[in-house]
Residue, then its C-alpha position, 0 to 999 in steps of 0.5 A: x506279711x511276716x518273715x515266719x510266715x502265715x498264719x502269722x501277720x507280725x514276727x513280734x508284738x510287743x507289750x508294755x504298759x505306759x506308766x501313769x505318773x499320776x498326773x495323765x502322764x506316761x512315763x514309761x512310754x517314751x523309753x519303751x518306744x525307743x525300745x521297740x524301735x531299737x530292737x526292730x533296727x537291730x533285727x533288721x541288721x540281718x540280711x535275712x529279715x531286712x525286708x520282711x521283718x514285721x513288728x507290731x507296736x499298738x502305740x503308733x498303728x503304723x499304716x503298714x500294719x492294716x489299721x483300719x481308722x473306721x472300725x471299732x480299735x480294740x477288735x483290730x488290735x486284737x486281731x493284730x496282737x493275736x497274730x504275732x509270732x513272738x510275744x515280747x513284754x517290757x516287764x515292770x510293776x506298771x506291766x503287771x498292774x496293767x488291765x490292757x497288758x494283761x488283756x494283750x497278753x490272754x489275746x495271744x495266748x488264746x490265738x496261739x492255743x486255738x492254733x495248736x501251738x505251744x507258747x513255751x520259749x515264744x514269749x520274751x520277758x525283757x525286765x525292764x524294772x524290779x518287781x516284788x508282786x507274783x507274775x502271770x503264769x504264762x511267764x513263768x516256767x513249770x516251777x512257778x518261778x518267773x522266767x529268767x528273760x533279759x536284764x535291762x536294768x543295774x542290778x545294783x541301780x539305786x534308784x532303779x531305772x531301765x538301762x538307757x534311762x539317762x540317754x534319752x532323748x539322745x541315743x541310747x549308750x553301749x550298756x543297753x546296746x550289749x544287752x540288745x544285741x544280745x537279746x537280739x541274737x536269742x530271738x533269730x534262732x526263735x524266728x527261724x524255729x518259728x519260720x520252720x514250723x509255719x512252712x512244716x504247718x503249710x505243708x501238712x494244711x496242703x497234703x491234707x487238703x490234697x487227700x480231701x479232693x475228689x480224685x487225682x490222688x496218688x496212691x502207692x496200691x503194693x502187691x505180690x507178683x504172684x497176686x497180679x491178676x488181683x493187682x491189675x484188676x484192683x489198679x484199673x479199678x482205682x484208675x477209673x475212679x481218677x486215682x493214679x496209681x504206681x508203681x505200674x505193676x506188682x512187686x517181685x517176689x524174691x528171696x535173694x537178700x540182696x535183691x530183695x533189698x533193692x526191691x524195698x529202696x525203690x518201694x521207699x523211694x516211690x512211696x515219698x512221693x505218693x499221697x497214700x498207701x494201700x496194700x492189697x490183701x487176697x487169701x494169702x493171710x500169711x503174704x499179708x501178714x507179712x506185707x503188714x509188718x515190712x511194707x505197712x510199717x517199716x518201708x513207710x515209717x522211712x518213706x515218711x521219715x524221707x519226706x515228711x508227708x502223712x501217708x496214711x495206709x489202708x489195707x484193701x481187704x478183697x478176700x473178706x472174712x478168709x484174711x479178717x480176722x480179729x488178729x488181723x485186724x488188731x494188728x492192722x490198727x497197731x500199724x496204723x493201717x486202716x481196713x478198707x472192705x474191698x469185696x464190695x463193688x463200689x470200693x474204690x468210693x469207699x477209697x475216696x471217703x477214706x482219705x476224704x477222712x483222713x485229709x479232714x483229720x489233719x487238717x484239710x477243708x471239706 
C-alpha cells in the first residue's frame, strides 16, 4: 500500500524510455534506473515515508508490487502504472519518441480523470536531456509552454548528458545529489497534499455510503417550541422508522440576543455530528422562512464548515399547499434544501429514498 493511500497502489511511477543506441542496446536505461533508485532512498530519508513509501518502476517487477508472472504483462502494468499517485518522467528526445512512454503516460492520465481528480502539479518532469520536438499537453502549463521541471543536465554541457553521466558505475557526485535532494523536497509536500486528499475522499465515500443504508441515520430534525406537538409526532415517526434523531426536543424560541446565540452554538454543535438535516415546516410560513435562512443555511454552512461532512437538508413540508409556495420553494432549492412532502402517511419512506438519493450522488454504493 501507498503512504497517499487508496485509491492509490504506488505513491510514485516513474516513466522513461530506454534508449535504443541502434545496436538493441539501451543506453539510457542504466542511468535512468540508478535514478529511480536514488530518488526513492532519498524519499525514504523521512521518517514518515520510511516504511510505506511505494515507487513503481516497470523495469524490475519487483514482487513487492504484485506482478503476477502468469497473467498477460501489459494488462498488469497498466493497472499498476495507472494507480500511482504521482507521475514522474525522465524527459528526453528518446522519451518523447516513445510509443510505450506515451501509452504509460494516457494510462495515468485516464486513471486519474476517471477518479475525478486534476492532474495538474502531480506529474514531475526531471529534464534529463535537451529537447527541440513539442511535448505532450499534459506537460505543459495553460500557455503551451513545457513545464519548468528539474534540470538534470549542464545547461552549458557539450556534449550534453544527464548529471552523474560520468559517475556511473560508481556513485553518483554531490551535483546530481543537490538536484535530488532538491527534487526531493518538492514532491513531500505533494505526497502529503496527495495523502489529504485520499483521506478527505475516504471520508466522503464513508458518509455517503452512511446516507445509502437503511436506517440508522442521524438526523438533526429542528423545530420550534411552539411547534412541539407537530415536532414530537414527527420525531417519533422518523424514530420508528430506524432513524435516530437529536436534538431530544424542539428549539427555544427566544428573542434575547444573547440566548438566542447560544441556542445557535449548540444547534451547530449538534448538527457536526448528525448525517442530515431536516427541518420541520407547519403552517407558519413566516417561522419557516425564517428557519430557511438562519438554521438551513448559515447554522449548517458552519456545521459543515466545523466538520466536513455533506449534511444534506431537507425540508419536511407537513402543512402542504399553505407553506408551498413557489417562492418558497425556490428559495428552498437556492439553500439547498430539498422539499420533502411530509403530508403523506409513508413519509418517512420518502426521508429514507432521499438520503438513499443523495448518499448515491456523492458517491455511495446502492
Amino acid at each position: 500500500m501507498s503512504y497517499v493511500g487508496e485509491p492509490f497502489r504506488h505513491d510514485l511511477f516513474v516513466s522513461y524510455s530506454h534508449g535504443d543506441d541502434g545496436s538493441g542496446g539501451a543506453c539510457l536505461a542504466p542511468w535512468s534506473a540508478a535514478f529511480a533508485h536514488e530518488l526513492e532512498r532519498e524519499l525514504r530519508a523521512d521518517r514518515r515515508f520510511r516504511t510505506s513509501l511505494s515507487v513503481f518502476r516497470d523495469q524490475d517487477h519487483r514482487p513487492a508490487q504484485s506482478l503476477d508472472p502468469m497473467a498477460p504483462l501489459t494488462a498488469q502494468l497498466q493497472e499498476q502504472i495507472a494507480g500511482a499517485a504521482l507521475l514522474v518522467v525522465l524527459m528526453s528526445p528518446d522519451y518523447l519518441a516513445s510509443k510505450w512512454c506515451a501509452d504509460e503516460r494516457d494510462w495515468w492520465l485516464q486513471r486519474q480523470a476517471a477518479l475525478g481528480l486534476p492532474h495538474e502539479e502531480r506529474i514531475a518532469v526531471v529534464r534529463i536531456w535537451p529537447t527541440d520536438t513539442p511535448w505532450p499537453a499534459a506537460l505543459c502549463d495553460a500557455r503551451g509552454e513545457p513545464l519548468v521541471g528539474f534540470a538534470f543536465y549542464p545547461a552549458d554541457g557539450v556534449p550534453p548528458r544527464p548529471l552523474g553521466w560520468t559517475d556511473l558505475p560508481g556513485a553518483f557526485g554531490s551535483e546530481f545529489r543537490k538536484a535530488l535532494l532538491d527534487m526531493v523536497g518538492r514532491l513531500y509536500p505533494k505526497l502529503e497534499a496527495m495523502r489529504a486528499r485520499t483521506e478527505e475522499l475516504r471520508r466522503q465515500r464513508e458518509e455517503a455510503e452512511r446516507l445509502v443504508r437503511d436506517g440508522g441515520q442521524l438526523l438533526y430534525l429542528h423545530g420550534r417550541s411552539d411547534h412541539a406537538a407537530a415536532w414530537e409526532e414527527a420525531a417519533l415517526k422518523l424514530v420508528d422508522k430506524g432513524f435516530a434523531v437529536v436534538p431530544g426536543e424542539p428549539d427555544r424560541v427566544d428573542s434575547d440576543p444573547l440566548r438566542l446565540q447560544a441556542v445557535r452554538e449548540r444547534r451547530v454543535e449538534t448538527l457536526s455530528g448528525c448525517d442530515a438535516l431536516l427541518l420541520l415546516g407547519t403552517e407558519d410560513g413566516r417561522a419557516l422562512d425564517a428557519d430557511l435562512v438562519v438554521v438551513g443555511k448559515h447554522d449548517r454552512q458552519s456545521a459543515r464548515a466545523r466538520s466536513h461532512r455533506l449534511l444534506p437538508c431537507g425540508l419536511l413540508d407537513t402543512a402542504g399547499a399553505t407553506i408551498a409556495t413557489n417562492v418558497r420553494r425556490a428559495t428552498a432549492r437556492i439553500v439547498q434544501a430539498d422539499w420533502i412532502d411530509g403530508t403523506d402517511a409513508g413519509w418517512p419512506v420518502a426521508v429514507r429514498d432521499w438520503l438513499g438519493g443523495k448518499g448515491l450522488q456523492a458517491g455511495g454504493a446502492p
